[in-house]
C-alpha positions as CSV (number, residue, x, y, z in Angstrom):
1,X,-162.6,100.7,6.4
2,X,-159.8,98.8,7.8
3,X,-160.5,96.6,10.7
4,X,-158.9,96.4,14.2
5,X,-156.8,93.9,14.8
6,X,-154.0,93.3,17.5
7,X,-150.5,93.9,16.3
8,X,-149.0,90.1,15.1
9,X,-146.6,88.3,17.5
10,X,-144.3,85.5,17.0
11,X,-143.3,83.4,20.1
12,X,-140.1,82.0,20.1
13,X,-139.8,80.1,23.4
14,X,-139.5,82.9,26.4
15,X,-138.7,85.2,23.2
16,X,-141.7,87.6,21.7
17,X,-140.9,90.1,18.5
18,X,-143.5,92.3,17.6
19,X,-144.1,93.2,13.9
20,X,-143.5,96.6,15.1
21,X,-139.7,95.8,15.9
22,X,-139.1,93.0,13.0
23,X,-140.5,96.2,10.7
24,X,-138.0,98.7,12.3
25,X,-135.3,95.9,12.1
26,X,-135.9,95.6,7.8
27,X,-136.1,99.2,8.0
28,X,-132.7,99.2,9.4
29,X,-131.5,96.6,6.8
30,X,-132.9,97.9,3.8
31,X,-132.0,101.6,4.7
32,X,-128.1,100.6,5.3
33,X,-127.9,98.6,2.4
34,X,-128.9,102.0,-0.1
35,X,-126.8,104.1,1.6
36,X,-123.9,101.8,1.7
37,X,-124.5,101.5,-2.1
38,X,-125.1,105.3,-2.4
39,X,-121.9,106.4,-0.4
40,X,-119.8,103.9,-2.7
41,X,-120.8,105.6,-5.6
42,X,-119.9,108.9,-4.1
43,X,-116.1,107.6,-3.5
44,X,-116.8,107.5,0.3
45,X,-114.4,104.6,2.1
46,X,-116.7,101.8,3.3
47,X,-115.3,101.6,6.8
48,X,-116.1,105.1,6.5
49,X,-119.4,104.4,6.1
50,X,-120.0,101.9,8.7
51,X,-118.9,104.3,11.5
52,X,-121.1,107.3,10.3
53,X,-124.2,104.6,10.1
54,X,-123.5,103.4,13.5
55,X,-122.8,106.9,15.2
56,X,-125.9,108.5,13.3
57,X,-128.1,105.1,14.1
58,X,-126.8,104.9,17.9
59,X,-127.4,108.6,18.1
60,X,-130.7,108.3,16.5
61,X,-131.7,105.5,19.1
62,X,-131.1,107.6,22.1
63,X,-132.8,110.9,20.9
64,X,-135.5,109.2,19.8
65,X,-136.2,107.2,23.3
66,X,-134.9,110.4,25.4
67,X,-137.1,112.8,23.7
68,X,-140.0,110.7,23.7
69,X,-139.4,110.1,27.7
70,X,-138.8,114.1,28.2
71,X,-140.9,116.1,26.2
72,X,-144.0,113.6,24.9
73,X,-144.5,111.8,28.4
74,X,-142.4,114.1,30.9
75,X,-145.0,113.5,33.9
76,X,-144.8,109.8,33.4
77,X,-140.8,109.6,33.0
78,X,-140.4,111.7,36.9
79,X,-142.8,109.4,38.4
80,X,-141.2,106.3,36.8
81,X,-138.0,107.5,36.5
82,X,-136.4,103.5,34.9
83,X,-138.8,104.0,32.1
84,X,-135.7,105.8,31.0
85,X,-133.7,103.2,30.7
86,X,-136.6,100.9,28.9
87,X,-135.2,102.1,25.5
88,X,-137.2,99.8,23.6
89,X,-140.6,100.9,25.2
90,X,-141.4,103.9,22.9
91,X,-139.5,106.0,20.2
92,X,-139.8,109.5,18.8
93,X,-139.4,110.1,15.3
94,X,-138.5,113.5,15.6
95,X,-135.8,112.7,18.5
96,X,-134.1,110.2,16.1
97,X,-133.8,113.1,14.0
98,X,-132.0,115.1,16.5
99,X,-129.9,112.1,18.4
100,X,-129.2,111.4,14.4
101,X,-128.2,114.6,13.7
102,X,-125.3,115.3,16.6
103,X,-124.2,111.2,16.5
104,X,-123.4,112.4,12.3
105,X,-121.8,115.6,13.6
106,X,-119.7,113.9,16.4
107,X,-118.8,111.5,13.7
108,X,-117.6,114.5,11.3
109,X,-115.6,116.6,14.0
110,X,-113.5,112.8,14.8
111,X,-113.1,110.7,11.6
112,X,-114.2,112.3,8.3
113,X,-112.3,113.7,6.2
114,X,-112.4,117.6,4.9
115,X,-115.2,118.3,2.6
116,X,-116.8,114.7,2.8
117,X,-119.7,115.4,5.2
118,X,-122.1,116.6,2.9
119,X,-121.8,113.1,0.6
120,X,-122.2,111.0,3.9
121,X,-125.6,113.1,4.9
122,X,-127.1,112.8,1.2
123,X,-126.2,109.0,0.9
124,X,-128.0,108.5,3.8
125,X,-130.7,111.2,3.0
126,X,-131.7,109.5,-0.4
127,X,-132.4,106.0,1.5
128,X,-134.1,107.5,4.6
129,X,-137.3,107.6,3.0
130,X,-136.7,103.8,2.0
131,X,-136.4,102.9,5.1
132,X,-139.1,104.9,6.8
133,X,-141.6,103.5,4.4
134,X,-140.7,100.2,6.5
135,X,-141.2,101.6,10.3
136,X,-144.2,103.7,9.3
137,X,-145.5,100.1,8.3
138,X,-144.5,98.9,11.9
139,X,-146.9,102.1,13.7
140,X,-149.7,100.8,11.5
141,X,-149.5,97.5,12.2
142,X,-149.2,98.6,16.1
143,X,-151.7,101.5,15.7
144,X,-149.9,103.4,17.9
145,X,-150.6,106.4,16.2
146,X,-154.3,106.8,16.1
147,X,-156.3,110.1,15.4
148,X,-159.7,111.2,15.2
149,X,-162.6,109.7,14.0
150,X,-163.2,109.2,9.9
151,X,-164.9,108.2,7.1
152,X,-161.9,108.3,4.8
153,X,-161.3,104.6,3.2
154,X,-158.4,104.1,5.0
155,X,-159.9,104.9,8.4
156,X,-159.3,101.6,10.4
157,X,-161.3,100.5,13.7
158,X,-159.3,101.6,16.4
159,X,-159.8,99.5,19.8
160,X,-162.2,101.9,21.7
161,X,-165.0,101.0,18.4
162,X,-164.1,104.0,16.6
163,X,-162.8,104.5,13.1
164,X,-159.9,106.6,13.2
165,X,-157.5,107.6,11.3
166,X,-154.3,105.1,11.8
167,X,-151.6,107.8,10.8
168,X,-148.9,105.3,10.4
169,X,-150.1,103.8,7.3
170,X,-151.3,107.1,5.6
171,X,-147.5,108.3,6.6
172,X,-146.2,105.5,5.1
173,X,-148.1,105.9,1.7
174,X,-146.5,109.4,1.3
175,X,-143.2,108.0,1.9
176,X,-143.6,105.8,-0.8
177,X,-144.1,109.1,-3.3
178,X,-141.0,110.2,-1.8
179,X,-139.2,107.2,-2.4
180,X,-140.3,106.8,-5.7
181,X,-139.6,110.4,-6.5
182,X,-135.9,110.1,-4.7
183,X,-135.8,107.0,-7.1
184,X,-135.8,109.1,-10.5
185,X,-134.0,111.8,-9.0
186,X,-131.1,109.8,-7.8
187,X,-130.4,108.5,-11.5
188,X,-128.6,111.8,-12.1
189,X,-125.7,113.0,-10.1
190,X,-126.8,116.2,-7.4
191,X,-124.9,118.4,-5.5
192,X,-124.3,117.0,-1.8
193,X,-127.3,118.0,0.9
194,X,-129.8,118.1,-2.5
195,X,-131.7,115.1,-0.7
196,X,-131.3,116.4,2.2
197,X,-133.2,119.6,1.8
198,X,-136.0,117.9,-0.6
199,X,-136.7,115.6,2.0
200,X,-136.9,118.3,5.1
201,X,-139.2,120.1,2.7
202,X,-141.7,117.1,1.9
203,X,-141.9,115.4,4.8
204,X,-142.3,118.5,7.2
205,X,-145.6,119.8,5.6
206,X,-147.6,116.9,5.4
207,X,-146.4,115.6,8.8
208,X,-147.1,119.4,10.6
209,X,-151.0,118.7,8.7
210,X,-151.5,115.4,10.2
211,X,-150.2,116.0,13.5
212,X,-153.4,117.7,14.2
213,X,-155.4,114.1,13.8
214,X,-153.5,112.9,16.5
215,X,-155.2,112.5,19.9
216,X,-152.6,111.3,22.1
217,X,-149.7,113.4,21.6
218,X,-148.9,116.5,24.0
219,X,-149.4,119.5,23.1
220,X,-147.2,123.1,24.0
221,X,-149.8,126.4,22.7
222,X,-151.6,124.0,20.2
223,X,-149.6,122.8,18.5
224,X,-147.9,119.0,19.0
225,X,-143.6,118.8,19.5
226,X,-143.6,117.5,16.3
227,X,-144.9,120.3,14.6
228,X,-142.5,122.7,15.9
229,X,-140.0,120.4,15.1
230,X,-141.9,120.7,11.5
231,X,-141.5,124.4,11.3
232,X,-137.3,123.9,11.8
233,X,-137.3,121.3,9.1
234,X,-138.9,123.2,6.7
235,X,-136.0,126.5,7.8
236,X,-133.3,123.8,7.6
237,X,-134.7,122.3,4.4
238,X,-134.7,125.4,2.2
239,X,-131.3,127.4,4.1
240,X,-129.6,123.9,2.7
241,X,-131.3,123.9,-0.7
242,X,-130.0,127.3,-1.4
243,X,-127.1,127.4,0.1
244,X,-125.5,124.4,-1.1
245,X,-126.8,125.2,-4.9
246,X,-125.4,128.4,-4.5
247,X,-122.0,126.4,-3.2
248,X,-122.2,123.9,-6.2
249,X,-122.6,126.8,-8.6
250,X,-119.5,128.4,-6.9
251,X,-117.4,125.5,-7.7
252,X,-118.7,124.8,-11.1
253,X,-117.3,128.4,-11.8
254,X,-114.2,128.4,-9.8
């Protein structure tokens, strides 16, 4: 058993960063680092590169704030109406994913070139789990992901006295297999959106299974946002698996 302790501060004058946010902030770092080294090998432009991370990361941002506001907390957002605008206050992964998803697509339809998108999505695909490893760490360290009680050996005291299971950190211990896996993978060359689908089909069963530990999150005929979000994943996931093989195989031919 793992146990409680308050999430570690560092006071710097009128200045406090939580371990959640310097985690998310490595995260950042580590993440644009691979896929500024992935894209490179896949011929992509660098100042390419830097505006897809920073439409895809400013999109991210704001889906994953808005989301969170809207559909995990909508009662609290109408009767406080400038938590909207407190974007640091609390995140949703799965609104990242969308706000991610339609900053990379604004970012397509204005400055990338024909038949590049693909190779920006699986550079940045193959160093997502990287990087998630990272703010998973930061919702351990602030528990703010707690679920029901447990005996398992990770089970951590949660501050009401019970051990519970602290979701973060057993998210961020399957991300490492991913990572380790995209690791071994990435050593030979793929077809573009071949991370991208393996991923969406990894994460999105083990995260619909654990969403039903969570005590805190909404929930919309049983079953948590996240979960339906899970279900489309898992859709997009294997529609992109097989349709871009089928497109690589195409080209091979042709």
């Amino acid at each position: 058993m793992i146990p409680y302790f308050r999430q570690p501060q560092l006071h710097l004058g009128p200045i406090t960063l939580h371990a959640f946010g310097l985690l998310v902030v490595c995260a950042l770092v580590v993440g644009m680092r691979i896929v500024r080294r992935r894209a490179t090998e896949q011929g992509l432009p660098e100042r390419g590169v830097e505006r897809f991370l920073g439409w895809a990361l400013i999109g991210g941002f704001a889906g994953a704030h808005l989301v969170d506001r809207f559909v995990y907390f909508p009662s609290e957002t109408f009767s406080d109406p400038l938590s909207i605008l407190r974007v640091w206050e609390s995140l949703s992964s799965f609104g990242g994913f969308l706000g991610g998803t339609l900053g990379a697509l604004l970012f397509f339809r204005r400055h990338a070139p024909p038949g590049t998108a693909w190779k920006y999505v699986d550079s940045f695909a193959y160093a997502f789990p990287f990087a998630w490893i990272l703010g998973r760490l930061g919702c351990f360290v602030a528990f703010d992901h707690p679920g029901r009680p447990t005996r398992f050996v990770l089970g951590q005291m949660y501050k009401d006295g019970v051990v519970r299971h602290n979701l973060g950190l057993e998210e961020a211990l399957y991300t490492v297999a991913i990572a380790v896996l995209f690791h071994f993978l990435g050593r030979k060359p793929r077809f573009p959106g071949f991370f991208l689908g393996l991923f969406l089909l990894l994460y999105a069963p083990f995260r619909f299974g654990v969403d039903f530990l969570r005590i805190i999150d909404v929930r919309y005929f049983g079953l948590t946002p996240g979960q339906y979000g899970c279900i489309a994943l898992v859709l997009a996931g294997a529609l992109i698996l097989t349709k871009r093989r089928h497109q690589s195989v195409l080209s091979t031919l042709l």
